[in-house]
Backbone as a ProteinNet text record, in pm:
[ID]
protein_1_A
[PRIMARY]
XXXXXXXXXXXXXXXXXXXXXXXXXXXXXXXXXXXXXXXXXXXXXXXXXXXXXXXXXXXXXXXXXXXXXXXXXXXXXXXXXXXXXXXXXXXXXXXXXXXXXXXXXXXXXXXXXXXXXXXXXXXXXXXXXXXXXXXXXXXXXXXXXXXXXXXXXXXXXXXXXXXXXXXXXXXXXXXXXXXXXXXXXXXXXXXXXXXXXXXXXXXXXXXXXXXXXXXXXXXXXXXXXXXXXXXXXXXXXXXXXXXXXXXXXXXXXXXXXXX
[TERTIARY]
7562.3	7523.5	7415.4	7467.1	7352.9	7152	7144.5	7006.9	6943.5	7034	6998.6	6990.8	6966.1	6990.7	6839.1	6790.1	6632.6	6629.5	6512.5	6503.5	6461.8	6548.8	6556.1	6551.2	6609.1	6575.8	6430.2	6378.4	6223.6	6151.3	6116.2	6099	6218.3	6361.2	6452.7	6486.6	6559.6	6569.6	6728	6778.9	6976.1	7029.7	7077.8	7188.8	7308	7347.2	7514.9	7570.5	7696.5	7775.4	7894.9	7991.7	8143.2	8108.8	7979.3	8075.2	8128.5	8243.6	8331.3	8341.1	8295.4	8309.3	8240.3	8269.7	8221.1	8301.9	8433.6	8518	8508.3	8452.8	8415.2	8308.4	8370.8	8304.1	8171.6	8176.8	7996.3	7955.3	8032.3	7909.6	7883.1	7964.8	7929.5	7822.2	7829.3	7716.8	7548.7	7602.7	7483	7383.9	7505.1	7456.4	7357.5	7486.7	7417.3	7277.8	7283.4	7162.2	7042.9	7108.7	6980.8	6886.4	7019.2	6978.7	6902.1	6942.1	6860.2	6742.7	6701.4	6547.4	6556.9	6636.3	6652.8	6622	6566.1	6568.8	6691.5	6704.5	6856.3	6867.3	6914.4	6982.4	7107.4	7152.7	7324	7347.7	7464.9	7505.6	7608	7649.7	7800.7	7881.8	7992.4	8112.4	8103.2	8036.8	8071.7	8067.9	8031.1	7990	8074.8	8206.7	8276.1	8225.3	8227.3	8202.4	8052.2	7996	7828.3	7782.2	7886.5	7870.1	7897.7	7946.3	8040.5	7950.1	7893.9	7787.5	7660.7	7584.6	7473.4	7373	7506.6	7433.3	7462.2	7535.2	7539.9	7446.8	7389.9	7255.2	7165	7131.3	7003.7	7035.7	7143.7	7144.5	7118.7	7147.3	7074.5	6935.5	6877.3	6716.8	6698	6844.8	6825.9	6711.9	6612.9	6544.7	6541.3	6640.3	6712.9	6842.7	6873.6	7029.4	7032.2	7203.1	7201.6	7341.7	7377.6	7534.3	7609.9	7716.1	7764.7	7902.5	7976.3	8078.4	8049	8148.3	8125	8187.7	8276.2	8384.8	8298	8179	8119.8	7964.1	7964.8	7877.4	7712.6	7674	7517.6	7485.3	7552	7547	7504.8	7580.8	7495.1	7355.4	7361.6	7192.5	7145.5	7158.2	7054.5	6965.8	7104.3	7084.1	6974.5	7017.4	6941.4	6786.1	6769	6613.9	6577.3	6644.3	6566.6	6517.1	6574.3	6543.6	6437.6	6425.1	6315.3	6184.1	6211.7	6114.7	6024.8	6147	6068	6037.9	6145.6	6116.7	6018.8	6092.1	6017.8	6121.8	6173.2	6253.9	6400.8	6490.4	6616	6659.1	6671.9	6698.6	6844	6920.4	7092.2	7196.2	7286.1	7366.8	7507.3	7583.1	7664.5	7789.8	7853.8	7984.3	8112.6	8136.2	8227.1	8336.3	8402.8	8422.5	8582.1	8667.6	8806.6	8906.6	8964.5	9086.9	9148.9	9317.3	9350.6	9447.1	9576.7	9590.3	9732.8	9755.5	9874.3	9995.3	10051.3	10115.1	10117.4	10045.5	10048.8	10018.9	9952.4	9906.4	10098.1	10143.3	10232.6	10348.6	10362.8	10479.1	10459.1	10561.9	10566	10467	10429.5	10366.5	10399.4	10538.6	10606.8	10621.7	10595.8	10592.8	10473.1	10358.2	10220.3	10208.6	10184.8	10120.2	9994.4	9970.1	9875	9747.8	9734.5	9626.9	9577.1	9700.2	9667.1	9631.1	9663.5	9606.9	9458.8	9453	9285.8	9227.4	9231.3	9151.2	9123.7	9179.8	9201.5	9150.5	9183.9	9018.9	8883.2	8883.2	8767	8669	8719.9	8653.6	8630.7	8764.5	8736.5	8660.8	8683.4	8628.3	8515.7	8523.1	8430.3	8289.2	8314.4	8175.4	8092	8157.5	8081.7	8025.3	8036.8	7980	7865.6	7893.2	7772.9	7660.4	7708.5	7649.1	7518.5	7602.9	7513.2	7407.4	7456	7360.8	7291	7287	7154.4	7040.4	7150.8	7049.4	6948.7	7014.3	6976.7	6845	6759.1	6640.8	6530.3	6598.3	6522.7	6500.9	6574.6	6615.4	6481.8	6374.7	6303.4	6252.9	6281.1	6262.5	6379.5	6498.6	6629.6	6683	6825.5	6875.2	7002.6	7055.2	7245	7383	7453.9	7526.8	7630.2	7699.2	7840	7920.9	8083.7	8198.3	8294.2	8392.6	8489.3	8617.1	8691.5	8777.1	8904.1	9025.9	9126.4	9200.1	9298.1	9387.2	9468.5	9499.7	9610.5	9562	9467.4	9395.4	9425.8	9462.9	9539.4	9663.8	9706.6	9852.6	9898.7	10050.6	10135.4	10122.8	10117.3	10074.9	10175.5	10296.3	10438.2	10320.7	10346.2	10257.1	10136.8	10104	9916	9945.2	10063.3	10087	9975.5	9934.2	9850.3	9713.1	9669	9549	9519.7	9662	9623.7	9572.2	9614.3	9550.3	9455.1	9408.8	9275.5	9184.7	9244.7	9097.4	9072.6	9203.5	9163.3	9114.5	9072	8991.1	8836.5	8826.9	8703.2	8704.1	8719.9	8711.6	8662.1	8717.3	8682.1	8568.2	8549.1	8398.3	8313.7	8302.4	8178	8171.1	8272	8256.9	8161.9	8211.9	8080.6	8005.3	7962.9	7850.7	7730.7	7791.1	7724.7	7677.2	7787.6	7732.2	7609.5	7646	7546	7414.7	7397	7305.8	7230	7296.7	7214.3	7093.4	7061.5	6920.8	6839.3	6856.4	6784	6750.1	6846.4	6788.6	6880.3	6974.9	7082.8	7217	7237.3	7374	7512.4	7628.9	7720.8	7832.5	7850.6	8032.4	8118.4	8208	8330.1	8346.7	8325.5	8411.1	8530.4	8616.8	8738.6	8788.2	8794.9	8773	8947.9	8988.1	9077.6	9120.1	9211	9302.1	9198.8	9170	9113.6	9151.6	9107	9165	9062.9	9051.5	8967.5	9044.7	8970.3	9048.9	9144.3	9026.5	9131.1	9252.2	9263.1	9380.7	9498.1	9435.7	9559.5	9651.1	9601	9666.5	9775.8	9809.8	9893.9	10001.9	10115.3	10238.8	10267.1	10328	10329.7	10208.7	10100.6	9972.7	9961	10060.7	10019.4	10094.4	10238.1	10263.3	10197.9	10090.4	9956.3	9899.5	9843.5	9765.7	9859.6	9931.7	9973.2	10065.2	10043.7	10069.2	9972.3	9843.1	9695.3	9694.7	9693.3	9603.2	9729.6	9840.6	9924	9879.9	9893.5	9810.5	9740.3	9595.1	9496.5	9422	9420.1	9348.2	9280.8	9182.4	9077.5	9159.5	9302.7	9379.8	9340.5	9242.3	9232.9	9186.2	9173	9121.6	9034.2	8943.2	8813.6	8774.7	8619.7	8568.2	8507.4	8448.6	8343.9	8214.1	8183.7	8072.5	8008.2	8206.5	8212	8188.3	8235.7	8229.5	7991.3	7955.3	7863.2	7739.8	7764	7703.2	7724.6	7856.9	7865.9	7754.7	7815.5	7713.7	7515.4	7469.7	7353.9	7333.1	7385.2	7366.6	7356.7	7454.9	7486.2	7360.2	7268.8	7156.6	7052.3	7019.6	6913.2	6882.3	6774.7	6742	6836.5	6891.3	6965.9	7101	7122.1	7264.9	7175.4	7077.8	7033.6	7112.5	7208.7	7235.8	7377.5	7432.7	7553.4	7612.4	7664	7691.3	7821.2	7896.1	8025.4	8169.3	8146.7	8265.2	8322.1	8505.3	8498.5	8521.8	8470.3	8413.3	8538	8612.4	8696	8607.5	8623.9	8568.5	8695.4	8793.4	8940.6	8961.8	8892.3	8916.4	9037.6	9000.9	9098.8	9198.7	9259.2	9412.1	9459.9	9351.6	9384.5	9437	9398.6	9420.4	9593	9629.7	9757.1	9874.9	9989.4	10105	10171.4
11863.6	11973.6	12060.1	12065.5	12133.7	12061	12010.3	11947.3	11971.6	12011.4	12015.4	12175.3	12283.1	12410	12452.1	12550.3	12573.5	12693.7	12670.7	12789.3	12897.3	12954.4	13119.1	13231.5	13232	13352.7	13266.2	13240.6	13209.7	13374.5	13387.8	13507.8	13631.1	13588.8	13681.8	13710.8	13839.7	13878.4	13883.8	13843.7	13842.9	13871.1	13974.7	14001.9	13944.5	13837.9	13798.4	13837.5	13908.9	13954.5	13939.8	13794	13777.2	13639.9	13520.1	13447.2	13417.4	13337.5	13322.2	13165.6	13117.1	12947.9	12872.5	12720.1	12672.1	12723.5	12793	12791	12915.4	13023.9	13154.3	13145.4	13237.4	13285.9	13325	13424.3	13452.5	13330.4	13225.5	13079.5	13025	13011.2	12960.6	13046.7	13167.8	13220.3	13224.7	13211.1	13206.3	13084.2	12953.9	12811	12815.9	12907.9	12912.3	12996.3	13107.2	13161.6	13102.3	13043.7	12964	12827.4	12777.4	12626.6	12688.8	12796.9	12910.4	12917.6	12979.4	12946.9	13133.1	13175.5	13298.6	13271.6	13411.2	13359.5	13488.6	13430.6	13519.6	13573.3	13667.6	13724.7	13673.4	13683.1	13639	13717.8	13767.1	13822.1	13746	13779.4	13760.6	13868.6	13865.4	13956.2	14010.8	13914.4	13968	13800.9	13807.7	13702.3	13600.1	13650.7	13514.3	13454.6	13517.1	13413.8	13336.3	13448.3	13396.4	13272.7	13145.1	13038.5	12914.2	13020.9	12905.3	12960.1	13077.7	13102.8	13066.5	13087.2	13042.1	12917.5	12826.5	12661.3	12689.3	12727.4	12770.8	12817.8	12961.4	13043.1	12968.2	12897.8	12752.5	12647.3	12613.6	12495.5	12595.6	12690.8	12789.8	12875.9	12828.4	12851.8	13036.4	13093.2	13224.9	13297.2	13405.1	13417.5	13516.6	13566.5	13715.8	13700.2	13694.5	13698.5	13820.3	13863.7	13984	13995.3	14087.7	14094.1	14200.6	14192.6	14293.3	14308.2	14394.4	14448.9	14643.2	14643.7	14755.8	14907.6	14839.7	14934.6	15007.2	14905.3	14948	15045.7	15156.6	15236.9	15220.7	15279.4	15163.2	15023.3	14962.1	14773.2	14769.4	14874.1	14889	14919.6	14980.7	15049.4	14994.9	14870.5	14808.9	14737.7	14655.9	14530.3	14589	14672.5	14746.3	14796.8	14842.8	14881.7	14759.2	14637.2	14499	14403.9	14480.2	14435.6	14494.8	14627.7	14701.5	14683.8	14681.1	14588.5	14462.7	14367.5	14201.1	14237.5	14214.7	14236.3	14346.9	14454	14550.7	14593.7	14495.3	14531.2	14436	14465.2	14376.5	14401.8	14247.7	14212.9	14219.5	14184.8	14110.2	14159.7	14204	14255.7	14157	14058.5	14045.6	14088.1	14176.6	14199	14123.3	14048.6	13954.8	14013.7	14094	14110.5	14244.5	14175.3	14232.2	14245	14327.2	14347.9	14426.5	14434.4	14521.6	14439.9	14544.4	14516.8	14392.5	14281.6	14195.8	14236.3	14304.6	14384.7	14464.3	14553.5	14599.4	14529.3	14401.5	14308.5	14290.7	14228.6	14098.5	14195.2	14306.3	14398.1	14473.9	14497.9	14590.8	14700.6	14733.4	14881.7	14980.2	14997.5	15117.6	15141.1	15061.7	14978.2	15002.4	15017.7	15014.6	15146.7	15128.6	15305.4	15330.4	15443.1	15550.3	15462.8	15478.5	15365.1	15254.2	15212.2	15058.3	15038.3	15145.4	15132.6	15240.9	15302.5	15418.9	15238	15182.3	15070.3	14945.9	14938.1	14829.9	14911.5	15045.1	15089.7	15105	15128.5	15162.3	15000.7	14885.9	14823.1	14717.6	14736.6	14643	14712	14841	14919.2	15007.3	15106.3	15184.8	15130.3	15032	14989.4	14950.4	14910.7	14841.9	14958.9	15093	15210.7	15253.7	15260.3	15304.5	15137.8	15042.4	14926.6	14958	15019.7	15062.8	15124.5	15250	15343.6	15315.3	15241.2	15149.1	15123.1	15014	14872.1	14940.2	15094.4	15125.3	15142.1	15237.9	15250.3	15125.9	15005.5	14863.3	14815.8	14834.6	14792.7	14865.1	14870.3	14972.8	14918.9	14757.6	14733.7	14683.3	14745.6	14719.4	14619	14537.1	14480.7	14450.4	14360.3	14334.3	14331.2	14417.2	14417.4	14360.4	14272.4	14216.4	14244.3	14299.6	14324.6	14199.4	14127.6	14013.6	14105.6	14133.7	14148.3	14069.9	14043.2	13988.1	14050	13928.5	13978.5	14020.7	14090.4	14178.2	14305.4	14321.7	14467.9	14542.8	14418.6	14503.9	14422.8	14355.7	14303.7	14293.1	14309.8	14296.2	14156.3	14091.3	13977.2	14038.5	13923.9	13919.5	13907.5	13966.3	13957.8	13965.1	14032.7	14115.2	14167.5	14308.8	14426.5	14523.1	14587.6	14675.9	14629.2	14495.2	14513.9	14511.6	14553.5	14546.6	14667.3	14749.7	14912.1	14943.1	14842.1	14844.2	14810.3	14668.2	14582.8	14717.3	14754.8	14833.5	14959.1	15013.2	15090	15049.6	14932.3	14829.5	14869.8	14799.2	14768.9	14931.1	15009.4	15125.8	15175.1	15185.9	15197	15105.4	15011.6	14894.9	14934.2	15004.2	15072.1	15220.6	15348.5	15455.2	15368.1	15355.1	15296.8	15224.1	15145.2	15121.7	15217.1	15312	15441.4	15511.8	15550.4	15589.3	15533.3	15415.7	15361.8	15262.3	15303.9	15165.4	15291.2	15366	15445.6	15396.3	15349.9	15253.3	15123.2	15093.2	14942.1	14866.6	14871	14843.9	14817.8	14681.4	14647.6	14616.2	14650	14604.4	14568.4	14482.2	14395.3	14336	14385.6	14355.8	14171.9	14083.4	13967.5	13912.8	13889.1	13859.5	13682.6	13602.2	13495	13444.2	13319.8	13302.8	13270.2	13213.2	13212.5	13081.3	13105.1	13067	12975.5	12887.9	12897	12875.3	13079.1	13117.8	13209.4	13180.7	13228.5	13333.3	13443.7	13543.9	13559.4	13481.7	13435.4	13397.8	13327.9	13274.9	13364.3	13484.9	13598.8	13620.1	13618.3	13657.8	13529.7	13619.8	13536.9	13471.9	13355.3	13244.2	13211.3	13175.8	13177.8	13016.6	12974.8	12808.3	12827.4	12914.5	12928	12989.8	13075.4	13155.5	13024.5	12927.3	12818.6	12754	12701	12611.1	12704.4	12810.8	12861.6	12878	12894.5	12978	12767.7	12678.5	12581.6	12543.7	12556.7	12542.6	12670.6	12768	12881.1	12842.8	12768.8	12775.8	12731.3	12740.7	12671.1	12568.6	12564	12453.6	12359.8	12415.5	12293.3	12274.6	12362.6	12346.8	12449.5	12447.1	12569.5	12587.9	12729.6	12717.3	12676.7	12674.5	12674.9	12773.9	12791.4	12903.5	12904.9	12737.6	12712	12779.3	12764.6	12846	12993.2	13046.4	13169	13231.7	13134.3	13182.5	13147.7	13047.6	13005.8	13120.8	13183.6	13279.3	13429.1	13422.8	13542.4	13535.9	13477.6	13383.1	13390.2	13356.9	13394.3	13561.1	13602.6	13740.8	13852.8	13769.4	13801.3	13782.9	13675.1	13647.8	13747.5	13748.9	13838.5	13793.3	13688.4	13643.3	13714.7	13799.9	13875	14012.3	14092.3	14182	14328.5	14276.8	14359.3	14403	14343.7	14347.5	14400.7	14497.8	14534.8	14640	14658	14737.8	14689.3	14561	14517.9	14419.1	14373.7	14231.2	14186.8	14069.3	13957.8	13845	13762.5	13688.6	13499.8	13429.7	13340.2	13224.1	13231.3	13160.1	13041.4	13040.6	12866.9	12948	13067.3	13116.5	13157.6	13144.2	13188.8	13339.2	13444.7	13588.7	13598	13531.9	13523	13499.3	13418.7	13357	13459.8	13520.3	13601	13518.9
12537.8	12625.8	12562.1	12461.2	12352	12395.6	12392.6	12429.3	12578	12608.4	12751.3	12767.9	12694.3	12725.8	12692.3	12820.2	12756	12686	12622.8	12553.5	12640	12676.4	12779.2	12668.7	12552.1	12465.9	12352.3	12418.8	12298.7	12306.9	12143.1	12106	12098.1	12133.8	12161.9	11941.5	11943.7	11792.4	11828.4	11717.3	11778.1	11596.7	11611.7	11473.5	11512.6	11425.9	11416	11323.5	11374.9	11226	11256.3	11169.9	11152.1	11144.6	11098.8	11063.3	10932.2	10918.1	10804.7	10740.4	10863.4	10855.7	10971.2	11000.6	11094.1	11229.3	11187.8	11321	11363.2	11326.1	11387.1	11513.1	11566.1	11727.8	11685.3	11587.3	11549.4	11518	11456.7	11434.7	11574	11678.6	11834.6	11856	11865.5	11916	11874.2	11729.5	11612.4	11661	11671.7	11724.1	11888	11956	12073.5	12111.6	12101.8	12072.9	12021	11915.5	11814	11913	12016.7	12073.1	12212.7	12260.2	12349.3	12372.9	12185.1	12154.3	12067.7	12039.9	11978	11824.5	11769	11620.9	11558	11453.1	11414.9	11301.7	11267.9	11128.8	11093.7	10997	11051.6	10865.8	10850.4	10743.9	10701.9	10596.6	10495.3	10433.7	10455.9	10444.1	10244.3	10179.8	10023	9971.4	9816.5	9770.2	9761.6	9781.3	9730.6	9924.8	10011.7	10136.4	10168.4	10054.9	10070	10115.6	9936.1	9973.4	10078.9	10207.1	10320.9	10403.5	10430.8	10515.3	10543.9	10409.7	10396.2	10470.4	10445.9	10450.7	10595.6	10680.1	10826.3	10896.8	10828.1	10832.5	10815.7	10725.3	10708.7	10814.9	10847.2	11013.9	11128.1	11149.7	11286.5	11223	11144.7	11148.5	11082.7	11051	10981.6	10936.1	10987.1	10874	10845.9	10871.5	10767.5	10787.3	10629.8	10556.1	10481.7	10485.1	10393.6	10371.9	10310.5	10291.3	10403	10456	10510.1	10502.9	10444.7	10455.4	10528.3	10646.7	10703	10629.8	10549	10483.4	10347.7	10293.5	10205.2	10227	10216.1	10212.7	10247.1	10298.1	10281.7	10326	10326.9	10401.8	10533.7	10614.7	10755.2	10774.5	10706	10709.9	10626.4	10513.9	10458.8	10572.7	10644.9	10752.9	10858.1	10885.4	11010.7	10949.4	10854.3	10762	10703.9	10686.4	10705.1	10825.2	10885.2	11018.7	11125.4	11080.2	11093.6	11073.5	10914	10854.6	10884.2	10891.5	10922.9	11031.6	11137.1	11270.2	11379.4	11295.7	11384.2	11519.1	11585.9	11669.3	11657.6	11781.5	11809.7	11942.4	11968.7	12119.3	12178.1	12077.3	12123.8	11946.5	11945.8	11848.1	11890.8	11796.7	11817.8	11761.7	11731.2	11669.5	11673.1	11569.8	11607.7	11441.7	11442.6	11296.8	11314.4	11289.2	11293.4	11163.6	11153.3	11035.1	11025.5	10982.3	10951.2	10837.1	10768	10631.7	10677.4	10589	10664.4	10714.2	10606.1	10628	10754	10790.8	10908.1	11048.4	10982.3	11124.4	11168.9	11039.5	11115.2	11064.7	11139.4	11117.6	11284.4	11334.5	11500.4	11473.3	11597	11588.7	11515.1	11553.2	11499.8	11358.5	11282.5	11117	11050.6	11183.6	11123.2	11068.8	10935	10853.8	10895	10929.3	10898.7	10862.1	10767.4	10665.1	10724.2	10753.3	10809.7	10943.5	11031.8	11159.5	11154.2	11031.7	11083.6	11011.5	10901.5	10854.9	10964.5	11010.6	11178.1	11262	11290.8	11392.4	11316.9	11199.9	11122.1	11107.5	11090.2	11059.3	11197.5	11266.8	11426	11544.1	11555.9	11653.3	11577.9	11534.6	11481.4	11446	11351.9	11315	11407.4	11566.3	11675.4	11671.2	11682.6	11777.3	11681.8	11555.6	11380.9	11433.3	11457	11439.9	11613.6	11719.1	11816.2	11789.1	11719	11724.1	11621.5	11525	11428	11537.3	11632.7	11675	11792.3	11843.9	11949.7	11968.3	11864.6	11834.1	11850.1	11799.3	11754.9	11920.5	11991.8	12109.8	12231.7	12171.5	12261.6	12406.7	12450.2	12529.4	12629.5	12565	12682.3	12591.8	12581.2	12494.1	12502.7	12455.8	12501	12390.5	12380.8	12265.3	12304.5	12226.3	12208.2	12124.5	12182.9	12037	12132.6	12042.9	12068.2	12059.6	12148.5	12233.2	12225.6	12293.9	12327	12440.4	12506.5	12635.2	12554.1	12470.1	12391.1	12436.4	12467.5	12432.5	12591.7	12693.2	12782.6	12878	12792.6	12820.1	12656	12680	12554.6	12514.9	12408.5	12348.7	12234.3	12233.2	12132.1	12011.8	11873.5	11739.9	11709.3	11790.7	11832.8	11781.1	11816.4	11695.4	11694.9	11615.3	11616.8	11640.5	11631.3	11750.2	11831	11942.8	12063	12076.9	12029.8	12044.1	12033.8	11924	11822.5	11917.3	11976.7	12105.1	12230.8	12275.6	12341.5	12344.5	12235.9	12197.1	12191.9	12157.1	12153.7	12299.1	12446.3	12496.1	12578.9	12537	12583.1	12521	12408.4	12337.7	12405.6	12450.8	12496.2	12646.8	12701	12884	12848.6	12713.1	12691.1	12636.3	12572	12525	12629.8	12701.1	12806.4	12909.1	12901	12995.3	12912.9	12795.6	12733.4	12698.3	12658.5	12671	12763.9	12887.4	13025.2	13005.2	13050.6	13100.3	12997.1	12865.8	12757	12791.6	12930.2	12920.5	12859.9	12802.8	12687.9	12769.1	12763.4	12797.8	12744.5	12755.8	12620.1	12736	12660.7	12679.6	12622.5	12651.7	12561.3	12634.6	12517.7	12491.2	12488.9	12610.3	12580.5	12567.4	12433.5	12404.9	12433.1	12543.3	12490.9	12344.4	12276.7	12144.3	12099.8	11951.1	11908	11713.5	11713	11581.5	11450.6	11479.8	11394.2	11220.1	11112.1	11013.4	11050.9	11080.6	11120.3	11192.1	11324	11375.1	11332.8	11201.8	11147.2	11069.6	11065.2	11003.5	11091.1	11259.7	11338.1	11272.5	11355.6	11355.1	11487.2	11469.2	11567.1	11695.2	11610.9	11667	11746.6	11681.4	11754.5	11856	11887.5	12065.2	12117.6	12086.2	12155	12187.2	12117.3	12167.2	12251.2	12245.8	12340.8	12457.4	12479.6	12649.2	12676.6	12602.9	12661.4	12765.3	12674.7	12702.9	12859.9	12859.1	12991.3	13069.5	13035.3	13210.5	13205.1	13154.9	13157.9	13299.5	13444.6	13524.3	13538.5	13436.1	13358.4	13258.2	13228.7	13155.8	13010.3	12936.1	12784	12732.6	12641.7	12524.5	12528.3	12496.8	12451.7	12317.1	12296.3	12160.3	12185.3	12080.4	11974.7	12066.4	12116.2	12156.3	12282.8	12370.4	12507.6	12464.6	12409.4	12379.7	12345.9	12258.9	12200.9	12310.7	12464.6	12545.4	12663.5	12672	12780.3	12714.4	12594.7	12538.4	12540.4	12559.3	12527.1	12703.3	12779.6	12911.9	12966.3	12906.1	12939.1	12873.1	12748.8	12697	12782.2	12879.4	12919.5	13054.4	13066	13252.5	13330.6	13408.5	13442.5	13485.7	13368.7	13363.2	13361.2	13392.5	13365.5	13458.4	13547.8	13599.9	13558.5	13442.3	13430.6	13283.9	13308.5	13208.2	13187.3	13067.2	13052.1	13081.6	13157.3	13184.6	13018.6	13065.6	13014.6	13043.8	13016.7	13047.2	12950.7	13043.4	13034	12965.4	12869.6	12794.6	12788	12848.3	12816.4	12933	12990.3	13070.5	13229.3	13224.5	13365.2	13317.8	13134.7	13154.5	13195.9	13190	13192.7	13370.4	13449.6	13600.8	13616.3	13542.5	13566.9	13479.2	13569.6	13553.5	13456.3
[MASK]
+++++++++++++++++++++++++++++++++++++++++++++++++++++++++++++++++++++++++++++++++++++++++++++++++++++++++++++++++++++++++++++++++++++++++++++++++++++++++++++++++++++++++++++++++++++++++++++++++++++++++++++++++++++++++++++++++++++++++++++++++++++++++++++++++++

């Protein structure tokens, strides 16, 4: 399918930030974008992940790499004043980048400390909104931001736990934000990917009965990939989708439809 997709973002500028491996949603999108006709940045979380990223960033045509951890001081605003730099501008922002501490993931709400739930909004939600108001400026000719989402964030999902609160806070930041920035030209949407089996995922508890009820509701009868995910985004970038913006946007093969 890949060969057959035109390049609709030729000349488009796209920051990816979260992937971790080949099985991350930021690598679908990185891929997709890239097969589009977009050219890309794509970052790394800290050195020990450097080396699993990199050779990823060199197969989607990268030509700005940098490090990013959001928790560390300065990293945002290196990325964004290198990007300034080469580029000059930015077309498409993807945020694909979640955490909180294990402990507090795979423990009930009520369990979650203090700490562990401001660090799970600080690094899943927050940084989308610091990461906006970077890209916003770069964006001088209108532009499309993406944060990745989940149906936890507004149905109970057994061992979501504290990110359901977290997504839906996301999900509410990407509805202002969009208010705030459409008169820019600037569109944002929250990503809601069905279940995925991405590192991070594997942090939840009993994640493989998340997969196998997503792939039975599913309408369409199977799972997504990364690929679906980074092809809906990549659309939602092009004129095409120019009128649409603030909602989310469901990526799961129909399962969010089904009770």
């Amino acid at each position: 399918m890949e060969q057959n997709v035109r390049p609709v973002l030729q000349g488009h500028k796209s920051l990816v930030v979260g992937i971790a491996n080949d099985q991350s949603i930021a690598y679908g999108c990185a891929k997709a974008f890239r097969t589009a006709g977009a050219e890309l940045a794509v970052t790394w979380l800290n050195e020990k992940a450097r080396p699993h990223v990199e050779p990823l960033a060199r197969e989607v045509g990268a030509t700005i790499t940098a490090p990013l951890d959001v928790s560390v001081p300065g990293q945002l605003e290196a990325v964004f004043d290198l990007i300034r730099t080469r580029w000059g501008k930015l077309d498409s922002l993807v945020h694909s980048i979640a955490f909180a501490p294990k402990e507090d993931l795979q423990g009930g709400l009520l369990d979650c400390s203090a700490a562990g739930f401001a660090k799970a909004m600080d690094v899943s939600c927050h940084s989308f909104v610091r990461m906006a108001k970077l890209a916003a400026p770069l964006m001088t000719e209108g532009g499309t931001m993406f944060a990745m989402s989940y149906y936890g964030a507004s149905r109970v999902v057994p061992s979501y736990n504290v990110m359901g609160p977290v997504k839906a806070a996301l999900e509410a930041a990407c509805r202002y934000l969009a208010y705030e920035l459409g008169p820019r030209g600037i569109r944002v949407h929250a990503i809601s990917p069905g279940p995925l089996k991405t590192r991070a995922a594997s942090g939840l508890k009993d994640f493989e009965l998340l997969l196998n009820e997503a792939a039975q509701k599913a309408p369409l009868g199977e799972l997504v990939d990364v690929m679906d995910v980074g092809f809906a985004c990549a659309y939602l970038a092009t004129p095409f989708a120019r009128r649409i913006t603030g909602g989310t946007v469901y990526v799961d093969g129909g399962t969010n439809i089904v009770a």
